[in-house]
C-alpha positions in Angstrom: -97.0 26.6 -22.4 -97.9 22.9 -21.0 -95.3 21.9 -18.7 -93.6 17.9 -19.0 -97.0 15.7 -17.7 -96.9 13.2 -15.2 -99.5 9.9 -15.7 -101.3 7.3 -14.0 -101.3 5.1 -14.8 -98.3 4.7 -16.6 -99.2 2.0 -19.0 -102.0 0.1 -20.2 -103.6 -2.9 -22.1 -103.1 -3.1 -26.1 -106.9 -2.5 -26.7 -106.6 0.8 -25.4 -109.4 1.9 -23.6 -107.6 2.9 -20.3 -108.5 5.9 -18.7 -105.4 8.0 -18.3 -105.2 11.1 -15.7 -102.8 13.4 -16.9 -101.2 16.2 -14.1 -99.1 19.5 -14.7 -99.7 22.5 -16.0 -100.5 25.0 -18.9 -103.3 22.6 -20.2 -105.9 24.5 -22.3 -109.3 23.7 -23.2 -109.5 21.7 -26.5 -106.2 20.6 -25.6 -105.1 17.0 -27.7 -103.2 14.0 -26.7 -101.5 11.4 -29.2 -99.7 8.2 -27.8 -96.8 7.7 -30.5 -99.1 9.1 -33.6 -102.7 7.8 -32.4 -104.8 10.5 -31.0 -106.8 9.4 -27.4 -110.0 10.0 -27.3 -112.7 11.6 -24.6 -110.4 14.2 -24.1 -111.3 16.3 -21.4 -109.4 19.4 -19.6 -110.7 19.9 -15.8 -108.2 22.6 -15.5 -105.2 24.3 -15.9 -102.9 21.2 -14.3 -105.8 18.2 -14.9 -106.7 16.4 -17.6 -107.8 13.3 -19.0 -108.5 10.7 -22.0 -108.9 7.2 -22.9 -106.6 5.4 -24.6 -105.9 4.5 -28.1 -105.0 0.8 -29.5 -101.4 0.2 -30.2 -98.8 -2.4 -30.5 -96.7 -3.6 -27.1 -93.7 -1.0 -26.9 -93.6 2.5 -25.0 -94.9 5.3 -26.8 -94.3 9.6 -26.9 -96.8 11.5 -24.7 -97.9 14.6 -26.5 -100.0 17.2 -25.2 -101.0 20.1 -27.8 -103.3 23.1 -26.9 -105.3 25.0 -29.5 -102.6 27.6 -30.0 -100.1 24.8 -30.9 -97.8 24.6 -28.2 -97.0 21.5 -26.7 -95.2 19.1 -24.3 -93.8 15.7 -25.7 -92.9 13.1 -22.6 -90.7 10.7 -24.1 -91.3 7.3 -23.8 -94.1 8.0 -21.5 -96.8 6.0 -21.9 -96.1 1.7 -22.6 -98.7 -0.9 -23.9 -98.1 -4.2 -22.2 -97.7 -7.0 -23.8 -100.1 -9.7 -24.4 -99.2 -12.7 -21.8 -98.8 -16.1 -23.1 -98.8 -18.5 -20.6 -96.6 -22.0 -22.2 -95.7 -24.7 -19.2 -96.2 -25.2 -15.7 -93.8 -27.4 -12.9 -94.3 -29.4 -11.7 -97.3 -30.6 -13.6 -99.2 -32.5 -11.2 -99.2 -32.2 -6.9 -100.9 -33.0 -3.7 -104.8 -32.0 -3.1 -103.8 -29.8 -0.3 -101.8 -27.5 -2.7 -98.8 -27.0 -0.6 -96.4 -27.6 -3.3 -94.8 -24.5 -5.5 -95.5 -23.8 -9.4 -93.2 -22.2 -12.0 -95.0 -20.9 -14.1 -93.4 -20.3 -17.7 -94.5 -18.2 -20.8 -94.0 -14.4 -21.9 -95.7 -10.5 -20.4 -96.2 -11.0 -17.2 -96.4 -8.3 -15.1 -95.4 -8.0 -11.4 -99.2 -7.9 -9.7 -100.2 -10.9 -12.1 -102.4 -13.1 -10.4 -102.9 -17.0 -11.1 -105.3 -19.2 -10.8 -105.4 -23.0 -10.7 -109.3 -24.2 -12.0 -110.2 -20.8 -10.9 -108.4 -20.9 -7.2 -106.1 -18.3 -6.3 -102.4 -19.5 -6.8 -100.7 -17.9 -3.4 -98.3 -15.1 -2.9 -97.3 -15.0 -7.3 -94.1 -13.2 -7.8 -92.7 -12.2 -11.3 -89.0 -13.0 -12.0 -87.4 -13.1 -15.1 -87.8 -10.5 -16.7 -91.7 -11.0 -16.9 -90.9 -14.9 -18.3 -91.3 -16.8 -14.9 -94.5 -16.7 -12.1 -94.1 -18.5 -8.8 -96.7 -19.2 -6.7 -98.3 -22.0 -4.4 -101.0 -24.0 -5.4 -104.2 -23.8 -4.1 -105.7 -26.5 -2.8 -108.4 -28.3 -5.3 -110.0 -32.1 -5.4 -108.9 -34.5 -7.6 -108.7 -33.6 -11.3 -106.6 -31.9 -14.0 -107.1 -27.9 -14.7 -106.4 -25.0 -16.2 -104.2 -22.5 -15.3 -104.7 -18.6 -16.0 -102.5 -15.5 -15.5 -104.0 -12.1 -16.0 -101.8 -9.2 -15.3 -103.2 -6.0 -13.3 -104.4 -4.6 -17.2 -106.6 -7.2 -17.5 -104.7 -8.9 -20.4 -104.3 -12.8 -19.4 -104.0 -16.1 -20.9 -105.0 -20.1 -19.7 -103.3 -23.1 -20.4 -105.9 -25.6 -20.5 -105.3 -29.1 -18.5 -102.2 -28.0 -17.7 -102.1 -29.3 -13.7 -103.4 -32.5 -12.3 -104.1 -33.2 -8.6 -103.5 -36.8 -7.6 -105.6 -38.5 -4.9 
C-alpha cells in the first residue's frame, strides 16, 4: 500500500510541465499520478519510495495528490500539490528616480511569489521582498541612464509579467 507522498517541489506553473519528485513508499511499477482529476504524464517509478512525473495544466488553486498502483490501491495527499497564479504586475512608486537607483520601488499587482525577482529595463531590482499577501514587491532600483523602462517580475516558476514604460530616470 503507498504510504502519504511528500513533493518537491510543492507547486508549480499553470502550464504544467514541472518535473515533480515524489518520495515514500509502496510505489509500484505502472503506478499513476492525477493532480485534482488530470493525469501527469512521464510517469516513472525508480523504486519502491521514488518516483517521478511531469505535470499537467490546470487552473491557479491547490490540487489532490493521488498516487494509484496497478492493483488499485492508492494514497490521496490533500491539497498537495498548488498551481501558482499567473502574476500581473499593475503600478509602480514612485514612478520616476535618480540614475544612481538608490531610491525604493513598490511594486503593485497580483501572484507574486516570495523569490520573485524584478527587473528595471532588464537590471536587477535589489534585495525584492514579497508582502501582502503576494500584492506588493519592494525592492531598490538599479542604477540605469536616462530614460523610461519597463518593469518585469517573474516568480521562481518562471511565470512573470512587464509593465511597459512604467519608470523614468531623470538626468
Amino acid at each position: 500500500f503507498p504510504t502519504l507522498p511528500v513533493l518537491s517541489p510543492t507547486s508549480g506553473k499553470l502550464v504544467g510541465g514541472t518535473n515533480l519528485t515524489i518520495t515514500g513508499s509502496g510505489f509500484i511499477s505502472g503506478a499513476t499520478v492525477t493532480i485534482g482529476s488530470q493525469p501527469c504524464t512521464s510517469v516513472i517509478v525508480t523504486s519502491s519510495t521514488s518516483m517521478s512525473c511531469v505535470t499537467p495544466t490546470m487552473s491557479a488553486g491547490s490540487y489532490d495528490l493521488t498516487i494509484t498502483n496497478p492493483d488499485l490501491q492508492s494514497v490521496t495527499l490533500g491539497n498537495g500539490y498548488k498551481y501558482n497564479a499567473f502574476p500581473t504586475v499593475a503600478s509602480v512608486s514612485p514612478t520616476n528616480g535618480r540614475l544612481s537607483g538608490t531610491n525604493s520601488l513598490t511594486i503593485t499587482g497580483t501572484g507574486f511569489i516570495t523569490g520573485a525577482s524584478v527587473t528595471v529595463g532588464g537590471s536587477t531590482c535589489a534585495s525584492p521582498v514579497v508582502s501582502g499577501g503576494g500584492t506588493t514587491i519592494t525592492c531598490g532600483a538599479p542604477a540605469k541612464t536616462v530614460g523610461t523602462y519597463s518593469i518585469s517580475v517573474t516568480n521562481f516558476d518562471t511565470q512573470g509579467d512587464t509593465l511597459s514604460s512604467a519608470y523614468t530616470y531623470n538626468p
